[in-house]
C-alpha positions as CSV (number, residue, x, y, z in Angstrom):
1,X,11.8,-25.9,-11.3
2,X,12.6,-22.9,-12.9
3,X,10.7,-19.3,-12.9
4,X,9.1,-19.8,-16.4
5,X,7.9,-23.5,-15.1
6,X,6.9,-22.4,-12.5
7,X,4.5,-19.8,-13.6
8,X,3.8,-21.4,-16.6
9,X,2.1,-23.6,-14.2
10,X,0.3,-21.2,-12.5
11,X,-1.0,-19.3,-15.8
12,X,-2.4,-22.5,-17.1
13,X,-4.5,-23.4,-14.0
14,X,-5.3,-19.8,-13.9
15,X,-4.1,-18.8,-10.7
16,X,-2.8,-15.7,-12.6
17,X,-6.9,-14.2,-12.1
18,X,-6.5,-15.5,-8.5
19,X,-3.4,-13.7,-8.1
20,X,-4.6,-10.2,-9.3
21,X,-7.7,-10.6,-7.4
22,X,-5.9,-10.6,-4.1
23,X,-2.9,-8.1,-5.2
24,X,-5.4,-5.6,-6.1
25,X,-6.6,-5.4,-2.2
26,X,-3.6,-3.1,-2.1
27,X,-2.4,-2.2,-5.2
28,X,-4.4,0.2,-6.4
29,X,-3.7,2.5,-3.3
30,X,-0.1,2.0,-4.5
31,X,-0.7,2.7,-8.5
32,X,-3.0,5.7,-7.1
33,X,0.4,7.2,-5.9
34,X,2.3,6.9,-9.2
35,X,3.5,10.6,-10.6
36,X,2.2,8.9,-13.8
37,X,1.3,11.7,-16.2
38,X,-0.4,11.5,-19.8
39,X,1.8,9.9,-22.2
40,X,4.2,8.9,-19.7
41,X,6.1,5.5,-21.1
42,X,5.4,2.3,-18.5
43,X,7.2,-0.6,-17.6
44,X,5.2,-3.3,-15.5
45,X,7.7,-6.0,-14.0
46,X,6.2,-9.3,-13.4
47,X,3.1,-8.1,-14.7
48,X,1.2,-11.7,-14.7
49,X,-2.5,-10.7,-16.0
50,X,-1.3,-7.4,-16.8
51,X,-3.9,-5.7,-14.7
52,X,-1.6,-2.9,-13.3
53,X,-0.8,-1.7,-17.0
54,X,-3.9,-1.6,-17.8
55,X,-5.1,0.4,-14.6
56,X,-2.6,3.0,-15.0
57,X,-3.8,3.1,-19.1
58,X,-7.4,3.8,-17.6
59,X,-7.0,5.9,-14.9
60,X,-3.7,8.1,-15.5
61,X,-3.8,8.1,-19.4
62,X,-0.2,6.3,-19.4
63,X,1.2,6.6,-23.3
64,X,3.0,3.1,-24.0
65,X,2.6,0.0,-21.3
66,X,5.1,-3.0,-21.4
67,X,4.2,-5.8,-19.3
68,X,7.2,-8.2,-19.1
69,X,6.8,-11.7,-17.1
70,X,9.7,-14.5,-16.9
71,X,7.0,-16.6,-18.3
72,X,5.5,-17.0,-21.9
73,X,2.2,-18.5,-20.5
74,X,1.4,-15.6,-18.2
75,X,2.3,-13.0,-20.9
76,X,-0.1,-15.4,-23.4
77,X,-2.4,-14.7,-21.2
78,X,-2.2,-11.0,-20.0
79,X,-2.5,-10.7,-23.7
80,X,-6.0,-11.9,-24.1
81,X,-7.3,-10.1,-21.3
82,X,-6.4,-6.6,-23.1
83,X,-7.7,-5.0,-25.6
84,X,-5.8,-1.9,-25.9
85,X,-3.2,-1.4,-28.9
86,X,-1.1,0.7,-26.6
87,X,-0.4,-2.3,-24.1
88,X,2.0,-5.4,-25.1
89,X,3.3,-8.0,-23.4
90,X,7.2,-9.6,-23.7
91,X,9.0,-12.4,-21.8
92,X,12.2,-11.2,-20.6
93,X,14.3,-11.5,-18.2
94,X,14.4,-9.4,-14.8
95,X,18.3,-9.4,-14.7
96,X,18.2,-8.2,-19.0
97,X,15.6,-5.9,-19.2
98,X,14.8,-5.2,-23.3
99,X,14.5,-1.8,-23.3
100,X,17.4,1.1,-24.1
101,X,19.2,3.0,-21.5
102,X,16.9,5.9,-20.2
103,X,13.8,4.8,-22.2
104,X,11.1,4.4,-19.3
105,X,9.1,7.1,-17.3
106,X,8.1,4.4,-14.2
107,X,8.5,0.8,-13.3
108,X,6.1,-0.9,-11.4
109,X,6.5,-4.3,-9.7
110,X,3.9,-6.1,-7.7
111,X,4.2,-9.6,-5.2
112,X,7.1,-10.4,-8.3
113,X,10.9,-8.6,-7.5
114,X,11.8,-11.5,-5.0
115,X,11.5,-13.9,-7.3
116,X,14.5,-12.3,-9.3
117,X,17.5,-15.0,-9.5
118,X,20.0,-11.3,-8.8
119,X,17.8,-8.9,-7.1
120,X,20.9,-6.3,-7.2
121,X,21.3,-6.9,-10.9
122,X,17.6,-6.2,-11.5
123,X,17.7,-3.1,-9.5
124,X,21.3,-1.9,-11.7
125,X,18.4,-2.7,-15.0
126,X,16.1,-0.6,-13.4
127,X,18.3,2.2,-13.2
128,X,19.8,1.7,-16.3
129,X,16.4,2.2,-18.1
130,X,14.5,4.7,-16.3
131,X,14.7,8.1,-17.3
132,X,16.2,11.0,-15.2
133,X,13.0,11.6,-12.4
134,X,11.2,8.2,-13.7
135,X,10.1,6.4,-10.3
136,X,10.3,2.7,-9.4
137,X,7.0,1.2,-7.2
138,X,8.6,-1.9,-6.0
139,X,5.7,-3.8,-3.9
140,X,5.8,-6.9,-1.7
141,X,4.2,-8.7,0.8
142,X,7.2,-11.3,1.2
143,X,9.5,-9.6,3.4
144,X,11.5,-9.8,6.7
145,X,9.2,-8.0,9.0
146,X,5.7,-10.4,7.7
147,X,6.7,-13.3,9.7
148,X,3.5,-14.5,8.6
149,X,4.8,-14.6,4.9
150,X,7.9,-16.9,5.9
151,X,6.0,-19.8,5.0
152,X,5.2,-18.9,1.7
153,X,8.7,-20.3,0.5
154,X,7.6,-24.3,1.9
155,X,5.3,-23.8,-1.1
156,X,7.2,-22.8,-4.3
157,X,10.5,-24.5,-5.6
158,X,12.2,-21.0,-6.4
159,X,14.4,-19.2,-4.0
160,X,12.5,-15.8,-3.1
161,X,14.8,-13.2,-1.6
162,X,13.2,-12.0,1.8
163,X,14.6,-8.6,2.4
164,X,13.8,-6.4,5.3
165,X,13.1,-2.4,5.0
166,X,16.5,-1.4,5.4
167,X,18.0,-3.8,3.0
168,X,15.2,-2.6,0.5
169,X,16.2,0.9,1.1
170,X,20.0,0.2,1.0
171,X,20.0,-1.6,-2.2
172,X,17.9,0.8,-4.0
173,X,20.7,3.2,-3.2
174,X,23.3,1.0,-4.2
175,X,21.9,0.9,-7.4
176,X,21.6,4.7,-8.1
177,X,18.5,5.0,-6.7
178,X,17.3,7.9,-4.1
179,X,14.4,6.4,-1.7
180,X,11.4,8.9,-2.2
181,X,9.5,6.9,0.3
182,X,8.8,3.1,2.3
183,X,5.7,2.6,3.5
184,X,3.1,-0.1,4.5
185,X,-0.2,-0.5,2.7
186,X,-3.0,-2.2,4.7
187,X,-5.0,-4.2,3.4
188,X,-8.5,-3.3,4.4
189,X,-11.0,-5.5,2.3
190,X,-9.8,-9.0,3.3
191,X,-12.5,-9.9,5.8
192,X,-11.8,-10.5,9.8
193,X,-13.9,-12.6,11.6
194,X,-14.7,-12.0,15.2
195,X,-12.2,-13.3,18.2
196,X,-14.9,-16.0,18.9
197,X,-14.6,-17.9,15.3
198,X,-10.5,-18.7,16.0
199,X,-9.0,-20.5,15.5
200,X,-9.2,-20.5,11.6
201,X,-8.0,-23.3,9.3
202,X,-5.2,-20.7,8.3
203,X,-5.1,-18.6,11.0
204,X,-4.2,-19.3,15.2
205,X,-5.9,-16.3,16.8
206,X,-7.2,-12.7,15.3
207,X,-4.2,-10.7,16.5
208,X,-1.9,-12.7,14.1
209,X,-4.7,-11.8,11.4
210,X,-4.6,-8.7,12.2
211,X,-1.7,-8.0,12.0
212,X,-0.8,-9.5,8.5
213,X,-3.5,-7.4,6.8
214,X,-4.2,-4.2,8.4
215,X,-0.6,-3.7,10.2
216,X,2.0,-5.1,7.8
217,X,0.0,-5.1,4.3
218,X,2.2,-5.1,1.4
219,X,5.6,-3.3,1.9
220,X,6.0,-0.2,-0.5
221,X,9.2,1.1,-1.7
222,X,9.8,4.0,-4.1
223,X,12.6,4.5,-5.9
224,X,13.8,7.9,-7.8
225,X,16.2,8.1,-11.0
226,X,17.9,11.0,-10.5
């Protein structure tokens, strides 16, 4: 199954709420980071509902917001939920981004840069359109160090790319990009039960828990165009 199957899929049974729901534990520490200033042009990569656009619209006055998604259903969708004539939504292609050479002030990806089929390619298309100083918030919780994500491929039919922190930072450089700062987000509102209710359906004992959410969060990766 391809990425636009897939998530087609996922859009029409509405997991794309479900999704931003549980992204939004951390992401809106990470957005809250963003050098974003009024007017500023946005690029939202993989943006499924489209909730990150419009936060940055709301809270940091962002000018234009492009959400692009790999798959027509999810951009149907993030289109509905806004109501904002400076946000629109395209399906594109992470590895052929539509947009000029030096045309974007920040790119932001969320739980969606693993899924591209050339990770270094997307990274070069980053580069290419980000304007000299623009920033790239590249955010996961798939990756090397959360064992406890491993699993997560058993479940979906496209390859994910499960890079640790230095191959993060080392391909961000590869691609022109200087490394302004990695760093884990916790995520402090999922709920931990007490060491006497484990073991969980989901979860063998409340040190692993613990460690998923409050120790290894999402993964945060900045990226500078210089």
């Amino acid at each position: 199954m391809s990425v636009r199957e897939e998530f087609n899929d996922w859009a029409t049974s509405g997991k794309d709420r479900g999704m931003e729901e549980r992204h939004w534990h951390t992401a809106k520490h990470a957005l809250a980071r963003m050098p974003v200033e009024p007017g500023d042009t946005i690029l939202d990569l993989g943006c499924g509902s489209g909730y990150a656009g419009r936060a940055l619209r709301d809270t940091k006055d962002a000018g234009r917001v492009y959400g692009l998604d790999g798959s027509p259903e999810m951009a149907h969708n993030a289109a509905g939920y806004t109501d904002d004539g400076l946000v629109s939504y395209v399906v594109g292609d992470f590895g052929s981004l539509p947009f000029a050479d030096d045309s974007i002030d920040h790119v932001w990806s969320m739980e969606a840069f693993y899924y591209a089929a050339d990770p270094h390619e997307t990274l070069e298309e980053i580069a290419r359109v980000l304007r000299p100083g623009g920033t790239f918030y590249c955010a996961v919780n798939y990756y090397e160090e959360n064992v406890h994500s491993h699993e997560w491929q058993e479940f979906i039919s496209i390859e994910m790319t499960c890079w640790d922190r230095d191959q993060y930072r080392e391909a961000f450089r590869d691609a022109g990009l200087h490394v302004a700062e990695q760093d884990n987000v916790p995520d402090r509102e999922i709920s931990i039960p007490s060491e006497a209710e484990f073991p969980l359906e989901d979860w063998d004992s409340r040190e692993a828990m613990v460690e998923r959410y409050r120790e290894y969060g999402t993964l945060l990766t900045v990226g500078v165009s210089p």
